[in-house]
C-alpha positions as semicolon CSV with decimal commas, in nm:
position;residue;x (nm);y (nm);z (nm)
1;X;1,241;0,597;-2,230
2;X;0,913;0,720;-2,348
3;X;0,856;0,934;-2,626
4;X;0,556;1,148;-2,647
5;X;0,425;1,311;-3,005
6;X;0,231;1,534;-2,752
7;X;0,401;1,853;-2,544
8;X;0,097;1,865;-2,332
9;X;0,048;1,490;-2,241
10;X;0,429;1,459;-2,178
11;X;0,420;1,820;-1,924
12;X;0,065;1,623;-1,738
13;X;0,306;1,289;-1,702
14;X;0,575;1,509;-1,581
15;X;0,391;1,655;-1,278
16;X;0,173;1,316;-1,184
17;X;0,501;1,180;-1,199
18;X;0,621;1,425;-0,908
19;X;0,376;1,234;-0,671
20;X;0,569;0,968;-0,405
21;X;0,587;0,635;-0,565
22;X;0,461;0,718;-0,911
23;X;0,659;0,649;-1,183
24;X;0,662;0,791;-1,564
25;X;0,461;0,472;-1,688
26;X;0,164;0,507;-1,418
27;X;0,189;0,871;-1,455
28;X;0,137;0,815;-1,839
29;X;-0,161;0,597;-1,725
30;X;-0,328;0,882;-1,518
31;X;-0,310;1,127;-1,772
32;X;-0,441;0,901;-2,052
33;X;-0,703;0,784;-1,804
34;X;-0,792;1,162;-1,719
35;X;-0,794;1,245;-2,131
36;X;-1,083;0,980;-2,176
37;X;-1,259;1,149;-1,912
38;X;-1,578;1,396;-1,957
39;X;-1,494;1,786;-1,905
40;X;-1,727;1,761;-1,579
41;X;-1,558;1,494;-1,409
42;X;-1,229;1,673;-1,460
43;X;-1,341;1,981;-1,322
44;X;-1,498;1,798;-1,009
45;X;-1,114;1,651;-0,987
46;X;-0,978;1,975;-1,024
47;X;-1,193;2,173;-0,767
48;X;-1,081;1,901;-0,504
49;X;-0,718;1,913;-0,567
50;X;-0,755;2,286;-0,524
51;X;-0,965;2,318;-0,238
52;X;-0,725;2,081;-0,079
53;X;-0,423;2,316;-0,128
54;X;-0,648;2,618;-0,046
55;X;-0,917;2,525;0,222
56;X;-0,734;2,228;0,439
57;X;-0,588;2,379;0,731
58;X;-0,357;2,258;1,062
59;X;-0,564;2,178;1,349
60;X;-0,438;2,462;1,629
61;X;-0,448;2,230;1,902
62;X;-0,309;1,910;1,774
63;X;-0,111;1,951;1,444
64;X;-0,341;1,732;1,232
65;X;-0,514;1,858;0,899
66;X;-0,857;1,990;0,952
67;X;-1,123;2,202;0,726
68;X;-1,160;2,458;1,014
69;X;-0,907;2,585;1,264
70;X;-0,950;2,240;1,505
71;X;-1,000;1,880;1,331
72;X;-1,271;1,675;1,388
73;X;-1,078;1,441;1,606
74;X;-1,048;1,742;1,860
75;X;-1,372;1,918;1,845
76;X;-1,557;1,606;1,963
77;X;-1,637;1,610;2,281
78;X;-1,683;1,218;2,283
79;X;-1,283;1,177;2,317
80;X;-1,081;1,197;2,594
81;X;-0,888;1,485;2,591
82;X;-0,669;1,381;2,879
83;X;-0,505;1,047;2,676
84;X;-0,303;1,237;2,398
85;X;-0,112;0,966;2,158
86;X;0,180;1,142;2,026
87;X;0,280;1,042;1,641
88;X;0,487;1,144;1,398
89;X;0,264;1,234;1,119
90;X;-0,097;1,239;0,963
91;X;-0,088;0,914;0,800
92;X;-0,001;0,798;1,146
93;X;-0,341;0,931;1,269
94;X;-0,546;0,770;0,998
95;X;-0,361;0,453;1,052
96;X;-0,474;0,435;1,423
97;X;-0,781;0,570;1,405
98;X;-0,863;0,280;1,141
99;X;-0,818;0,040;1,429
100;X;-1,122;0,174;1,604
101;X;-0,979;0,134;1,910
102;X;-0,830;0,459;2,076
103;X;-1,083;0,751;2,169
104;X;-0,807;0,966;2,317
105;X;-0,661;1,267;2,091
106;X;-0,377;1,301;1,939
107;X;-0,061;1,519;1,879
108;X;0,125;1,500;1,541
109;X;0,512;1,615;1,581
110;X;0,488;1,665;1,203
111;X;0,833;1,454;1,176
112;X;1,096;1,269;1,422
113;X;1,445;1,321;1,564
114;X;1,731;1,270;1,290
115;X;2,023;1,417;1,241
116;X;2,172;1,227;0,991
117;X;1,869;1,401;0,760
118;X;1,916;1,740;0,961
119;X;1,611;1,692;1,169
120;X;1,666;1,850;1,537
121;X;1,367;1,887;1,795
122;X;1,314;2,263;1,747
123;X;1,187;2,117;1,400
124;X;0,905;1,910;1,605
125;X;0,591;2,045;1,761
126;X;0,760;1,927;2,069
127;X;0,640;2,296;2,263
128;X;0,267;2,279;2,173
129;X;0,292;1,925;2,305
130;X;0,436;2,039;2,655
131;X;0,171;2,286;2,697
132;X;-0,112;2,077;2,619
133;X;-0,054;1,827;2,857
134;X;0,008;2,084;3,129
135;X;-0,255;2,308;3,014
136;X;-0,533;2,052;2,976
137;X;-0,400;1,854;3,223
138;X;-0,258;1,533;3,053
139;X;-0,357;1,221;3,293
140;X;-0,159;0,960;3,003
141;X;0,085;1,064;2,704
142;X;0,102;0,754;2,462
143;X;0,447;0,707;2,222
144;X;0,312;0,604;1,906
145;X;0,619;0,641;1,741
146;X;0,857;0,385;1,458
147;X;1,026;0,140;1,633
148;X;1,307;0,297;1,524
149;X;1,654;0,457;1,677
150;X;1,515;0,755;1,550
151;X;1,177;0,713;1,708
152;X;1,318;0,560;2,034
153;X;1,537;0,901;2,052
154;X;1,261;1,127;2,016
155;X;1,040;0,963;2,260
156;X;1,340;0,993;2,561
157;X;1,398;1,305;2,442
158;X;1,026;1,394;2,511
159;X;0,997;1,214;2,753
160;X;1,310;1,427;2,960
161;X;1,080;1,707;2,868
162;X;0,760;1,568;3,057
163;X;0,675;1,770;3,390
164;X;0,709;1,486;3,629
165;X;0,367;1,423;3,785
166;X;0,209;1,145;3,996
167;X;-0,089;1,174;3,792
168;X;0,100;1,146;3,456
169;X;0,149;0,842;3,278
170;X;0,391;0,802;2,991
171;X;0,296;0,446;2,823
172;X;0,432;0,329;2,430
173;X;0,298;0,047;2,225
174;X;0,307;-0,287;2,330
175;X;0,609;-0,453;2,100
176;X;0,364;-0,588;1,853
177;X;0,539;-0,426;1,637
178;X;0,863;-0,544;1,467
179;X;1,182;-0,292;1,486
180;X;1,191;-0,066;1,161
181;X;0,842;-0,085;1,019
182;X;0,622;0,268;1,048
183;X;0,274;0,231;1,141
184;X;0,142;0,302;0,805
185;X;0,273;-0,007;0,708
186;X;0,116;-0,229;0,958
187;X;-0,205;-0,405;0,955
188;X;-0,504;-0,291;1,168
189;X;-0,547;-0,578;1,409
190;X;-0,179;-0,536;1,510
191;X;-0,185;-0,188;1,499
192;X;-0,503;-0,202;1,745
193;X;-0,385;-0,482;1,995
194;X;-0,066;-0,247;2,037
195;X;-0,280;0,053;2,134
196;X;-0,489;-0,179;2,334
197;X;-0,217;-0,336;2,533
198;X;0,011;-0,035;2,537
199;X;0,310;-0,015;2,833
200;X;0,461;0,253;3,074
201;X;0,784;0,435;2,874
202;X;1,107;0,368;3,061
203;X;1,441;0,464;2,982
């Protein structure tokens, strides 16, 4: 247990201590670290933490963080807005974007299928992704989802949505990828050979 002779430092170790994966010791280590730090760099530190909270907004089109009302990803007229990978969440983007290999867009459900943790598809940004790929049109949908029950459930249950079209194509990663792990946990070259040699969804 650590005992602090300082209100202040223990309230600081306290909140860095509320950040996923961070225990009280690291924490302690941030603040002390921040504490030897010049009043500039702080404030530099500070102004980005709070621009993040104020200025970052959800991309209108595809879920996915953005500084404007549309991310990068989708403003650029480079990528092919007919190939739409669909993935669970933002770290999910970065993770396949890193791989350099897909120039399609993407669509972040912002969570998958589970009701064990009460998670239903009117949770999802299931809708927005239905309309896209008839509004646009859609020529491929990609699963980029866990291999997972949960991610195997919402893909079919997606996929069931799909407006059935001879011009649509519903492909999922190759199995690269080893049941249970999420993508932001695998490395890039396997990451990128699965969105390379991705394969048609079937039931």
């Amino acid at each position: 247990m650590l005992s602090f002779t300082s209100r202040l430092v223990e309230k600081a170790v306290e909140q860095f201590a509320t950040l996923p994966g961070i225990g009280r010791k690291t924490a302690l280590r941030f603040v002390l670290h921040v504490l030897r730090q010049d009043k500039a760099s702080v404030e530099t530190f500070l102004a980005a933490i709070r621009q993040l909270k104020e200025l970052i907004h959800e991309c209108k089109r595809c879920h996915n963080i953005a500084d404007g009302e549309t991310c990068d990803i989708c403003a650029d007229p480079r990528r092919d807005a007919t190939t739409i990978c669909v993935v669970e969440n933002i770290q999910d983007v970065i993770s396949i974007e890193s791989t350099g290999q897909f120039k399609g867009v993407y669509h972040v459900l912002g969570g998958i299928i589970s009701p064990m943790d009460g998670v239903g598809p009117g949770d999802l940004h299931v809708d927005t992704l239905l309309q896209r790929v008839t509004a646009q049109p859609a020529r491929e949908v990609i699963f980029a989802l866990g291999a997972t029950i949960e991610g195997d459930t919402t893909a079919y249950y997606i996929y069931k949505k799909l407006p059935r079209r001879d011009d649509l194509v519903v492909t999922t990663l190759a199995k690269g990828i080893a049941v249970g792990n999420d993508l932001e946990y695998i490395d890039e070259l396997t990451l990128g050979r699965s969105i390379v040699n991705r394969i048609r969804f079937s039931l």
